[in-house]
Each structure stands twice: as C-alpha cells, then as structure tokens.
N, C-alpha and C positions, 0 to 999 in steps of 0.2 A: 645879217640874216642867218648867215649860219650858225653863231652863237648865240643865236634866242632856240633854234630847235635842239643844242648840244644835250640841254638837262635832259630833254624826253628821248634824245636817242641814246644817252647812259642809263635813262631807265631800261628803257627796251634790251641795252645789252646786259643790264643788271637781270631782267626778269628770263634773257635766254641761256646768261649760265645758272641762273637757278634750278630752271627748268635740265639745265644738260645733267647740273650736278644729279638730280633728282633722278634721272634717267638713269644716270651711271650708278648711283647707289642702289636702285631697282635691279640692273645688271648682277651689279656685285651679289647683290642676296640672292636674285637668281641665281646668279652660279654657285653663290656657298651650298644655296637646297640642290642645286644636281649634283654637287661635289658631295655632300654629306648622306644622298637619301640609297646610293650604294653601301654605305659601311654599316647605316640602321639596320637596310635589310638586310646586311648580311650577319650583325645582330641577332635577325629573328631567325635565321638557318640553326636548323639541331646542332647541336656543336657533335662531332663524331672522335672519338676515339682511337689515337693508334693500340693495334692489334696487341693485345698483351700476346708474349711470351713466355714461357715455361724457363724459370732458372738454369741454368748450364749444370749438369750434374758431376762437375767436375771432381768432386769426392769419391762416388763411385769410379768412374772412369778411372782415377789413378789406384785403385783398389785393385778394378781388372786387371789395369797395363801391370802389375808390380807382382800382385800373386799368378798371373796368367806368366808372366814371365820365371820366374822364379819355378814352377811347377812345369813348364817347357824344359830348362836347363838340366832339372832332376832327370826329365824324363827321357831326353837328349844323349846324358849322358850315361843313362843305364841301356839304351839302343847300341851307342856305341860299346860299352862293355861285352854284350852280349854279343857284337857282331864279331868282338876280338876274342871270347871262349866258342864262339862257330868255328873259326880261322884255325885255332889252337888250343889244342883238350886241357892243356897243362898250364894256361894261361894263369895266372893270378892277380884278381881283379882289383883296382886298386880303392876296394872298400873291403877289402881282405885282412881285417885285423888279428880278429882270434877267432874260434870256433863259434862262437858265439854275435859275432858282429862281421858276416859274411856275406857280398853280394853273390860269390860265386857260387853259397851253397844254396842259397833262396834261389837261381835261376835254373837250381835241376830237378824241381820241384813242379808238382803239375799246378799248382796254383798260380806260378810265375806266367802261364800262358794257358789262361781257362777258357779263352776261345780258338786257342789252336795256334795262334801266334802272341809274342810277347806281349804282354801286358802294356808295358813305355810305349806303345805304336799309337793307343789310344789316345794316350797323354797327349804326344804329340799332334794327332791332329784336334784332340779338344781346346788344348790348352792354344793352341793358333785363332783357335775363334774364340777367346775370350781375350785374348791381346789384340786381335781386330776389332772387335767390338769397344775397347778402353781407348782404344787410339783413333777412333770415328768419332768417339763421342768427343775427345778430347778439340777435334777438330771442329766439333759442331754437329755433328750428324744425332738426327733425334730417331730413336727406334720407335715400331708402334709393339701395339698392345701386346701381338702375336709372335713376334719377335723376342719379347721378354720370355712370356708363358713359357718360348720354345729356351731360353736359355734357363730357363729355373730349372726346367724338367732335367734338362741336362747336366748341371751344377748336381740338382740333389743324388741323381742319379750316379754321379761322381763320387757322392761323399758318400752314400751306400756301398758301392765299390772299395773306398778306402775305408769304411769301418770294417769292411769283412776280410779285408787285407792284415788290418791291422789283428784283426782277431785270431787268423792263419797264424801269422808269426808272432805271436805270443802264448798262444797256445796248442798250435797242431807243431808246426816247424820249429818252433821252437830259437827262431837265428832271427835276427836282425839286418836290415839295409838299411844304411845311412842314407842314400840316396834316395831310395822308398820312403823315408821318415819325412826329408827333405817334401815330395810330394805333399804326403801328408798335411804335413803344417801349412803349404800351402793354400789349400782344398779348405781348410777349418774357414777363413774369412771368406775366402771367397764364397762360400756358400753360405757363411751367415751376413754377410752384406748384402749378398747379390737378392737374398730373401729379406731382408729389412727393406733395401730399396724396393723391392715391390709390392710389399705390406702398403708401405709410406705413399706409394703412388696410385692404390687400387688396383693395379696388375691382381693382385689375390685379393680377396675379399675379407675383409677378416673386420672385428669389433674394433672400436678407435681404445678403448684399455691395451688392449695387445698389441698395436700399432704406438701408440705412446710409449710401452715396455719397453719393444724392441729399441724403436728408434731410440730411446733413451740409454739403455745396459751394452749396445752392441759391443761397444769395444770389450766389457767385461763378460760379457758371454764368450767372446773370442778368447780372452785372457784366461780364462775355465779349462773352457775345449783343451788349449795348449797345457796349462799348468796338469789337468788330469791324463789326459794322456802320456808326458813326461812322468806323473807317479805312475801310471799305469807299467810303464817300460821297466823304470825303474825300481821296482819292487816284484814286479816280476823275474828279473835277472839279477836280483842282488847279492842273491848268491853266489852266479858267476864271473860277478866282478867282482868281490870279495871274495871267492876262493880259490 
C-alpha cells in the first residue's frame, strides 16, 4: 500500500521544493533590491567636493626667511658697532677701510639717526616680522588680505628709506657702509617679490598685462635693481679707488 502512494508523495515533495526554491530565490532578489537600492540612492546624492585649497606659497616664504634674514644680520651688526663707538670714541669700526668706505664715519652723520635714534634699530624690529612672516608661512599659516596690505606698506616704505639712504651717501656724505649696502641689497627683492606676490594674488589691484610682467621678469628686475645700483657705487667712487 505504501508503494502505490510513494509516486504521489515524490510529487508533492518534488512540487514543495520547487515551491521552497521559488521562495528562496524571491528572498535572494529581495535582498539583492534592499542591498543595491542604498548605493542607487546614494548615486542620485549631489556628489560634494573637497574644499579646494590655495597652493603653499612656499617661494615667497623662502624669499622672506632669507632676505629678512640677511637684512636683520646687516642691521645687527651695525647696532652692535655703534654700541662699541658709544662705549669708545676711538673705536675703529670694523667696516673701517679707507676714508671712503667707513662705517664709523657714516655713524657721526645726522642721517645715521633721522629719528633721533640709530637708524639699524628699525631694521631690526622690521626685518623680525618679515622673518616671522616667511617662517609661518613656511609652516602653513595663511595670511589675510589686511595683513599683506599692512606688510607691502611697510616693505615699500623700506625701500623709500633705502633709496634715500643710498642717495645721502653717494652724494651728500659722500662715504660708504658695507654693512648699509649689505641692507640694501637685501630690501631690492624683498620688495620686488613681496610686490609681485601681491599683484599675482589681488592684494593690489592692478591690470592682468602688468601682473603677467611682473610675475614673469621678477627675477630680472631684481637683477637690474642690483646690477644698477653696483654701477651707481661704482662710478660714483672711481676715482677714489683709483686714486
């Protein structure tokens, strides 16, 4: 008896895994569409953007730390001179070469000190915040707009002071300081960069022609400044180094 109902209870087991399979692959697609209908939607989300950043102006910065440095040491070491002709009248200062190329005779001069105290004093605390300013950046630190403004003013302001320095001792005083020159040539880039980089960035406003210029010639405007001022010296005083 019970191998006459076997065929129809292999149906029935045939027709309940069909039925299971049927289930189970119902399942599975279910769960592919809950598994896949999170990654669509997240498909259709706006894609967002990380936050662009501004390049590291790390060219500038070693421009600051290098002439800021350089223009500190000049100015360092003519404070020190001058505190050792305070100390002692008969000092002889060691940029004392000939009558002509003397720090000690440029420091008894009212130009040496045209606000009442030494001239190098300034240096020293200017040339400090331009070597902070190249070594913040170099660290990362981003200045704003107001900050530039305030260091251009001050740069230009700089090299006004040293052209009219330079002007004294070529033509009024007549004597040279090597240590003073030393300034000098530092102040040349530092204030034709510290002004390129602000052209280039919009700090100043300026036409994209003369913003192309600069950023383009800087180094040979620099190389000008230097090369004309060295004839300027130099053809000014050639006779007293040739006679």
């Amino acid at each position: 008896m019970w191998f006459r109902h076997q065929p129809q209870s292999l149906s029935h087991t045939s027709v309940f895994l069909a039925r299971s399979k049927h289930i189970d692959s119902t399942r599975i697609t279910t769960c592919q569409k809950e598994i896949t209908v999170p990654s669509s939607a997240a498909r259709q989300l706006p894609h967002r953007r990380p936050t662009e950043q501004p390049a590291p102006e790390r060219g500038i910065a070693w421009i600051l730390l290098v002439t800021g440095a350089v223009g500190w040491m000049g100015s360092a070491i003519l404070v020190l001179e001058r505190l050792r002709v305070y100390a002692d009248a008969n000092y002889i200062t060691s940029c004392d070469i000939s009558p002509w190329v003397s720090c000690g005779t440029v420091f008894k001069t009212w130009q040496a000190s045209i606000f009442g105290f030494p001239n190098p004093l300034i240096g020293i605390v200017a040339f400090a915040v331009v070597i902070t300013t190249g070594v913040a950046m170099l660290a990362g630190a981003r200045f704003e707009r107001w900050y530039w403004l305030g260091l251009q003013a001050g740069v230009t302001l700089g090299m006004v002071f040293v052209v009219w320095l330079w002007s004294q001792a070529l033509f009024d005083i007549y004597v040279l300081c090597i240590y003073c020159i030393v300034v000098w040539a530092a102040m040349i880039p530092l204030f034709v960069f510290t002004t390129v980089r602000n052209l280039a960035r919009g700090v100043i406003p300026a036409p994209a022609r003369l913003v192309r210029f600069t950023s383009e010639w800087a180094w040979t405007i620099t190389a000008l400044l230097w090369v004309a001022t060295a004839a300027s010296i130099f053809f000014r005083f050639i006779n007293s180094f040739l006679g």
